[in-house]
C-alpha positions in Angstrom: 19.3 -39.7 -26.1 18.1 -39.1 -22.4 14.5 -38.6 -21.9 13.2 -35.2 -21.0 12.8 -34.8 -17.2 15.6 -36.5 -16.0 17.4 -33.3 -14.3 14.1 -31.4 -13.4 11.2 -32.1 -11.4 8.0 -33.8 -12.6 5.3 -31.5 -12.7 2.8 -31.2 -10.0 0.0 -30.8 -12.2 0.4 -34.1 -14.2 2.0 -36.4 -11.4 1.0 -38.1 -8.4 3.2 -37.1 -4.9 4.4 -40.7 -4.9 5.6 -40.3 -8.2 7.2 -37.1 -8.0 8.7 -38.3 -4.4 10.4 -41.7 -6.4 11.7 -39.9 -9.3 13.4 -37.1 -6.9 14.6 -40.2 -5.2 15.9 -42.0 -8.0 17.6 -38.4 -8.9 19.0 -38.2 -5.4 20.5 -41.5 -5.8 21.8 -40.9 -8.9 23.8 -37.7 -7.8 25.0 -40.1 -5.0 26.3 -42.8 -7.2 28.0 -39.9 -9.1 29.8 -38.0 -6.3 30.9 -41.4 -5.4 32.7 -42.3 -8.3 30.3 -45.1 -8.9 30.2 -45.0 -12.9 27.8 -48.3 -13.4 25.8 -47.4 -10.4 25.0 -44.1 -12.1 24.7 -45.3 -15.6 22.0 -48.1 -13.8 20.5 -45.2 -11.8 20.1 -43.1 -15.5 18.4 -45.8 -17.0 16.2 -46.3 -14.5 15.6 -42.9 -14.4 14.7 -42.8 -18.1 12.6 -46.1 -17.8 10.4 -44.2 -15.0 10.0 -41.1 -16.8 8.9 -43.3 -19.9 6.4 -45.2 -18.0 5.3 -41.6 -16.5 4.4 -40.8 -19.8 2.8 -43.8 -21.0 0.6 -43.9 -17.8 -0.7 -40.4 -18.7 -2.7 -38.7 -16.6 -2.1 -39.3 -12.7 -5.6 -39.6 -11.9 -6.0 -42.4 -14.1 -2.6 -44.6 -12.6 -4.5 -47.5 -10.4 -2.6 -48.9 -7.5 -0.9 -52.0 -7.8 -1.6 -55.1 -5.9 1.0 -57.7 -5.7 -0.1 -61.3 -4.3 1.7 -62.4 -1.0 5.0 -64.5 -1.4 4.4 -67.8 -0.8 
């Protein structure tokens, strides 16, 4: 079963710009892959789109999603 959102825009509301901008990315991609004739690219591309949208959800509330900061590569 896919998760909700997958097809449809996240809500402005609820999400951050940068999160609505990489989920209409990922969707973009996705459509690519599909047009393509790219089968495992799109089935990658649909889980990743369901992982996002999960974590969307888990994070809750865009106001309280803190940026990340990832150490320099050594």
């Amino acid at each position: 079963m896919k998760a909700q959102g997958l097809e449809e825009a996240l809500d402005p509301a609820i999400y951050s710009p940068s999160r609505r901008k990489l989920h209409a990315e990922l969707r973009l991609l996705r459509a690519r892959a599909s047009r393509l004739n790219c089968p495992a690219t799109a089935r990658s591309l649909d889980l990743a789109l369901e992982m996002f949208i999960v974590d969307c959800e888990e994070a809750g509330d865009a106001s309280s999603v803190h940026r990340l900061d990832f150490p320099p590569e050594r």
